[in-house]
C-alpha positions in Angstrom: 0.0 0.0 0.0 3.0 2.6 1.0 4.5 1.8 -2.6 1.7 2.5 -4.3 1.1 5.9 -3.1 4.5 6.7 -3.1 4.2 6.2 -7.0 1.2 8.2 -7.7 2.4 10.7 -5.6 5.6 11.1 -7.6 3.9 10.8 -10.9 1.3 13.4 -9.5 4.2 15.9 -8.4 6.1 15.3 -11.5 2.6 16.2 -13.4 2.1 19.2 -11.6 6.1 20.4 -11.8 5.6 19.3 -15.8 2.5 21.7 -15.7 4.0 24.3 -13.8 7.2 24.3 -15.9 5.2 24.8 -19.2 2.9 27.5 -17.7 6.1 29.2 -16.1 7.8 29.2 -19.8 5.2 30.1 -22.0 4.3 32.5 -19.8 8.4 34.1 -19.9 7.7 33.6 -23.6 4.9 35.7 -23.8 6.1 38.7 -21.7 9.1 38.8 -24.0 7.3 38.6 -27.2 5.1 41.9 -25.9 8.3 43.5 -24.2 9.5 43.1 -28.2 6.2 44.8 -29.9 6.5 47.6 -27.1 10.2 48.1 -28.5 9.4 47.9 -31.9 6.3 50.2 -32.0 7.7 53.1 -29.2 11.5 52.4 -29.2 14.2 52.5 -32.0 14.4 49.5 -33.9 16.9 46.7 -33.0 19.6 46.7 -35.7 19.7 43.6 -37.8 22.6 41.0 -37.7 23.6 42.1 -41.1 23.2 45.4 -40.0 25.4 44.5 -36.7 28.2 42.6 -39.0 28.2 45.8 -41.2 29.2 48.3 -38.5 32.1 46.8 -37.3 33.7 45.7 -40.7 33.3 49.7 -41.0 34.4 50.0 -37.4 37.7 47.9 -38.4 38.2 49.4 -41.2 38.7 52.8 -39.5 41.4 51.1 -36.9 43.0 50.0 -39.6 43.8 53.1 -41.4 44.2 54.8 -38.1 47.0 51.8 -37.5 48.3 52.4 -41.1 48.6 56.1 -40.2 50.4 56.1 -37.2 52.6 53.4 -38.4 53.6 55.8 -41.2 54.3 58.4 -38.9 56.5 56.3 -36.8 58.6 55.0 -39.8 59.2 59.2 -40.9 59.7 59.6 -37.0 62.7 57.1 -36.9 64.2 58.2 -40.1 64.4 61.8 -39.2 66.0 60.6 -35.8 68.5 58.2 -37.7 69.4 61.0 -40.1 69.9 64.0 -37.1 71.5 61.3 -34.9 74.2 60.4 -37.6 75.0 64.4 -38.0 78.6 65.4 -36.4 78.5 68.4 -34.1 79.9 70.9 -36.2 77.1 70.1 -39.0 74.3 71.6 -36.9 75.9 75.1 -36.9 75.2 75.2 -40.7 71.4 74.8 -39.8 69.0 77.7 -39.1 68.3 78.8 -35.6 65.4 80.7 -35.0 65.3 84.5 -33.1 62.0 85.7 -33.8 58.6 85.6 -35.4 56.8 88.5 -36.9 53.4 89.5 -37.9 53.6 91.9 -41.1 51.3 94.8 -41.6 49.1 92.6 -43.6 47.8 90.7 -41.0 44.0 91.7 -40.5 40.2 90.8 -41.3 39.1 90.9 -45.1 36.4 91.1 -47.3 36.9 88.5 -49.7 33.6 88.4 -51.3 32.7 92.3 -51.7 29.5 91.8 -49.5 30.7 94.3 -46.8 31.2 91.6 -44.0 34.9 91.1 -42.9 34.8 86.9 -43.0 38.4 86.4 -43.3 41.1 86.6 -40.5 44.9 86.1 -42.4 47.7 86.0 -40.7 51.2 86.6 -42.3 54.1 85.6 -40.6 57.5 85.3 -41.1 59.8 83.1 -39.0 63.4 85.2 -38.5 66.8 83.5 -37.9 70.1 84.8 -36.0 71.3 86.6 -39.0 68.0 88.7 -39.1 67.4 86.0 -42.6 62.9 84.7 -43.6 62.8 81.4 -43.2 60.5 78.9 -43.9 61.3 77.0 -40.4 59.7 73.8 -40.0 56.6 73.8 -37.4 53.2 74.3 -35.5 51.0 77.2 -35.0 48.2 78.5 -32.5 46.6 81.2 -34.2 43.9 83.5 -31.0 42.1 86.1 -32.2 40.9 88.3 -28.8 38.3 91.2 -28.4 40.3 92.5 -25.0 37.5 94.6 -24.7 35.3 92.1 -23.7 35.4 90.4 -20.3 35.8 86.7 -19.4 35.4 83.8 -21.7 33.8 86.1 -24.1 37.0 87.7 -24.8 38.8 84.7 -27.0 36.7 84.9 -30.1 38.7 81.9 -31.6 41.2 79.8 -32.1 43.0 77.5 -34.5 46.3 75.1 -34.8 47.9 74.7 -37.8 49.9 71.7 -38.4 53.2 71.1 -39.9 51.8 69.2 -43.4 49.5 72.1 -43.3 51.8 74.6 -42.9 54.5 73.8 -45.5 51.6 74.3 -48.6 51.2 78.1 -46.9 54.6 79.4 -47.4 54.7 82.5 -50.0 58.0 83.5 -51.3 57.7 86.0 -53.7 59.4 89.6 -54.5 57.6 91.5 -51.8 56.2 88.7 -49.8 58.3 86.3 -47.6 55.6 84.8 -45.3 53.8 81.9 -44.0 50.0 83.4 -45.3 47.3 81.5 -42.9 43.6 82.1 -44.0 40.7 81.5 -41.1 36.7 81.7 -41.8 36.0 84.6 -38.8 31.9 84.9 -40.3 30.4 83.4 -37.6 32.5 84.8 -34.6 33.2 88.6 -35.5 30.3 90.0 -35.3 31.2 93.7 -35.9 34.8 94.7 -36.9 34.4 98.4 -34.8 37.0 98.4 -32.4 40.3 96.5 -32.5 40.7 93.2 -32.1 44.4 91.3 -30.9 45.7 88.6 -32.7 48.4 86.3 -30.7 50.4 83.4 -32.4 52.7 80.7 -30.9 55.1 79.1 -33.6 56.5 76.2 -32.1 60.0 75.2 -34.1 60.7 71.3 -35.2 63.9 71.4 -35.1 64.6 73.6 -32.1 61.5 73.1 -30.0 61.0 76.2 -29.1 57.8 78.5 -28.7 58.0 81.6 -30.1 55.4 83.9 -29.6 54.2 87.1 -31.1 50.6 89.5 -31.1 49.8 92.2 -33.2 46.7 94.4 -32.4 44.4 95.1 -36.2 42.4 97.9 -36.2 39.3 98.4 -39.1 40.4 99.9 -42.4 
């Protein structure tokens, strides 16, 4: 008699736990499938797998060439090193040493366009050696163009860098002008050209590292 009911009882429990189970799953099933429609209908859609796959094969991509880049970089970084390196002492005191920068006349805000607005800061300057020589030095540049008149953040009106690829393609050297000539769009930060405004530069030398730095105060024409 024990035996028996010890069997139905099992086979009654397992039943039940088989009933429960089923209830308990499609029951998870269901509240995911609705969690899935609410998504759908007021959330963004889930991107595809394809869609997945195709964002990181661009994704890689992009390291890739980043990896290519800097690669590049460090192969032109180790030559120029070798080269220097491999230079006896008295071979450096052929090489240009810089004194000075300066910012010519020319430097101000221009109308390039003939619409009366001013939408072009340019900037000429002109590295200068020990032997009072132009130059087309090898470097970087922070261009700040300042309205001292204003107080706080409000006074830096912009600013912009200028790297040394850049830089090389902006060197002028004609019968009156021996310059670096740097163009900047100013339209959307100088309002009105009334009062003057103060230009400061830093040109940071390659081959020295120093930071030479320079401002020039433009007035309206």
């Amino acid at each position: 008699m024990k035996r028996c009911v010890s069997h139905k009882c099992i086979s009654r429990l397992s039943s039940v736990v088989r009933l429960l189970s089923s209830a308990f799953l499609y029951t998870c099933a269901a509240v995911l499938l609705l969690a899935a429609g609410c998504e759908t209908n007021g959330g963004p859609k889930p991107a595809t797998p394809a869609e997945r796959i195709q964002a990181l094969r661009q994704e890689k991509r992009q390291l890739q060439n980043q990896l290519e880049q800097s690669k590049s970089q460090n192969q032109q970084l180790k030559k120029q090193v070798q080269v220097i390196s491999g230079l006896p002492e008295d071979k450096f005191e052929g090489l240009y040493e810089l004194k000075k920068i300066k910012l010519t006349r020319y430097t101000n805000l221009y109308d390039k366009d003939d619409d009366g607005i001013k939408e072009k800061l340019i900037v000429y300057i002109q590295p200068i050696d020990t032997e009072n020589n132009k130059i087309k030095a090898g470097g970087t540049v922070d261009v700040q163009l300042w309205d001292l008149n204003k107080k706080g953040d409000k006074a830096l009106l912009g600013e912009w860098h200028v790297g040394p690829d850049e830089l090389k393609k902006l060197w002028f050297d004609a019968l009156l002008f021996i310059n670096y000539r740097l163009a900047f769009d100013v339209a959307d930060i100088v309002e009105n050209f009334d009062e003057p405004l103060t230009v400061k530069v830093t040109f940071t030398d390659y081959l020295s590292g120093k930071a030479l730095k320079e401002q020039k105060v433009i007035k309206p024409r």
